[in-house]
N, C-alpha and C positions, 0 to 999 in steps of 0.2 A: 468232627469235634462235637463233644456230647455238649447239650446242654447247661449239665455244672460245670462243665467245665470253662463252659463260655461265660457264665457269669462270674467266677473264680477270676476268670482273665480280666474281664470288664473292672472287676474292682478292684484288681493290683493295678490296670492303670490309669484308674481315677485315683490312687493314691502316688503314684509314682509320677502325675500328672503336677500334683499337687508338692510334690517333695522339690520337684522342679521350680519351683516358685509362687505358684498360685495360692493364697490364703484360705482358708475355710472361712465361710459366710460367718458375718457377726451373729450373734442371738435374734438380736432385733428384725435382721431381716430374716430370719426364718421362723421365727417366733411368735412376733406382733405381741399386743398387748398381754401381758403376764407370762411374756417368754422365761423370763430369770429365775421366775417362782417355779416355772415348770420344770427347768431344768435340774433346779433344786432339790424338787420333789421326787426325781427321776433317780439322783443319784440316791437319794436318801432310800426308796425303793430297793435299790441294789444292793443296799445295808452298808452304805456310808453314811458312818454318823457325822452330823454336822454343827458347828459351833460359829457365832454371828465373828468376823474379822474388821479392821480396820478397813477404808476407803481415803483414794488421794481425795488432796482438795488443790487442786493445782499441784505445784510439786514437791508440795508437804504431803504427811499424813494428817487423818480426821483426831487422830489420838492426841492430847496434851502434854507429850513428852517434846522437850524443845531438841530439837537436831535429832527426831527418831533414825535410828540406824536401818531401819525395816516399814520404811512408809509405805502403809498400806498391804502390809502382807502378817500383819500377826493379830492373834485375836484379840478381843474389845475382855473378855474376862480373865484372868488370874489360872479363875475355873476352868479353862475351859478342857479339859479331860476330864470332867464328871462332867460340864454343860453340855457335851456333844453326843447328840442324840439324832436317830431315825424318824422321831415322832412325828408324824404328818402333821397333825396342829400345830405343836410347837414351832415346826418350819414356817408354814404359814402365817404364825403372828410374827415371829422375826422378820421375814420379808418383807409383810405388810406394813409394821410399823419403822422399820429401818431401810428403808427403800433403797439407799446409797449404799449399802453394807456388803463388804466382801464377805465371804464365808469358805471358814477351813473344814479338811477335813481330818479327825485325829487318825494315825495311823497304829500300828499294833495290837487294833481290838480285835476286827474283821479284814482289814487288808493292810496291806505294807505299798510304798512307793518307791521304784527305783527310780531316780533323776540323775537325769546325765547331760553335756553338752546338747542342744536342741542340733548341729549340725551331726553330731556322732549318733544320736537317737534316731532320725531321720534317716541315716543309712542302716542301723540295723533295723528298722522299720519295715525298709522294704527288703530288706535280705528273709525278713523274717517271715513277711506274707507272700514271699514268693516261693518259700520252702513249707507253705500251709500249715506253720507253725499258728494256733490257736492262741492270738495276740490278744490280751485282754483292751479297758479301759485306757486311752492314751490321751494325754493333754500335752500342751505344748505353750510356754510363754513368752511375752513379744522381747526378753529381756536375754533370750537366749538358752532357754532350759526346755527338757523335755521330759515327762512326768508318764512312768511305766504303773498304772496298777493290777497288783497280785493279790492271793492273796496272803493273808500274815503267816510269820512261819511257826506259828501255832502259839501254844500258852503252856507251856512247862508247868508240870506241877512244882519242880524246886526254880526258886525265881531268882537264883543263882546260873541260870542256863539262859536266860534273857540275854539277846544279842542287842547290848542298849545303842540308841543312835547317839547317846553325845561324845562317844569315842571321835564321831568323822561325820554327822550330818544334822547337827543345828540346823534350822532354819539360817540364822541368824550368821550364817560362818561359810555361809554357798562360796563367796570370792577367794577362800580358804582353799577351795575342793572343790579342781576344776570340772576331775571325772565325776565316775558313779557314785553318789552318796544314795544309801540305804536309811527310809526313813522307814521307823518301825515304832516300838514304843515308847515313848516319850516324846514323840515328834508329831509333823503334823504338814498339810501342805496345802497352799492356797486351791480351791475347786471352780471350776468353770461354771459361769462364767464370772471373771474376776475383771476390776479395770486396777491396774497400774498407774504411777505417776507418768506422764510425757506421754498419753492416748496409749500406754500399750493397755493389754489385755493376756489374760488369759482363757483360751479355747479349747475345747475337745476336737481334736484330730478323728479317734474311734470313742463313743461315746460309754454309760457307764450302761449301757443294753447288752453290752457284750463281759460272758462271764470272766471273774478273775480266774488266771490263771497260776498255775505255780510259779513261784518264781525264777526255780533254777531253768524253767524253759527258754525262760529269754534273760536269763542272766549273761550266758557265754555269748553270747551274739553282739550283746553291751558292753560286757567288758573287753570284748576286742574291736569294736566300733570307740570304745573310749579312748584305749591303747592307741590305736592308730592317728585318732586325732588328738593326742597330748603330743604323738612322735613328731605331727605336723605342725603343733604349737613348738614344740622343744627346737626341731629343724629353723622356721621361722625367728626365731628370736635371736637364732645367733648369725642371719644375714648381719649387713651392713644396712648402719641406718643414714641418711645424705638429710 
């Protein structure tokens, strides 16, 4: 057994270890102090732009809308698709001075997000790295979703060829759309690390060190890890219920 290919093995199953049930360590513990900023910085690096979001406060959101529909998962500005930006400083005062703040990231500038069931993600996950398919950035939330990033599928010069997300992937309309929703331009999607109402979180799984890839490479692998687990929700729900 050569060499790469022992390490190749070794990290399908630390992930296959982990698909199994084992959590990825929180920030904090492999972070320490100014973990969140770094992580921020990391993606932003990667050329995800980023824009400051809402934070729970218990099992509201930080935001003043009464009964938010999206506590803690949408951003603090109106703006924020011209607020979201790479700029190292800029990052850095928002963290600094907003310590509690989640932070989005827009999608259709420089990458797009496929998000799917987290159990349907998680099998093509490892379908995917076991076929040495070059998986990009992967996050995963405690709420049950699993966040593919690519990158965007370009910028047409006629803006009549935009493939818009509010056809099927609002933030705001996830419980809508159980499978793959396509977030691209006009969309946008919470970044790790995020906290949720009720301790969840949002994590990276593979982090944003690794390049985007296209996204028809791991589209077919989702959409039939999707398919398979709605055929399992569909089956399900016509047992008998006692």
């Amino acid at each position: 057994m050569s060499a790469e290919f022992g390490r190749r093995a070794g990290a399908q199953g630390r992930i296959s270890q982990w698909l199994r049930g084992r959590r990825p360590a929180r920030p904090a513990e492999n972070a320490g102090d100014g973990g969140r900023e770094a992580m921020l910085l990391a993606a932003a690096a990667a050329g995800l732009p980023l824009a400051p979001a809402a934070h729970p406060v218990g099992f509201r959101c930080s935001c003043d809308r009464v009964g938010c529909p999206t506590p803690a998962r949408h951003p603090v500005s109106f703006a924020w698709q011209t607020q979201s930006t790479t700029d190292r400083a800029q990052i850095e005062r928002w963290a600094r001075n907003q310590p509690q703040a989640n932070f989005i990231t827009a999608t259709g500038m420089v990458h797009d997000v496929l998000d799917v069931p987290r159990v349907a993600g998680e099998e093509a996950l490892e379908r995917l790295l076991a076929a040495g398919v070059d998986v990009g950035p992967v996050a995963v939330t405690g709420d049950g979703r699993a966040l593919f990033f690519t990158l965007t599928r370009g910028t047409p010069e006629d803006e009549d060829e935009w493939w818009p997300c509010e056809l099927d992937c609002r933030p705001e309309t996830m419980d809508e759309h159980p499978g793959l929703r396509w977030h691209c331009r006009g969309s946008y999607v919470l970044l790790p690390p995020a906290q949720l109402p009720g301790d969840l979180t949002v994590e990276w799984v593979r982090g944003p060190e690794h390049a985007l890839p296209d996204p028809l490479s791991v589209l077919e692998a989702l959409t039939d890890a999707c398919a398979r687990y709605a055929g399992e929700e569909s089956g399900l729900a016509g047992w008998p219920h006692h």
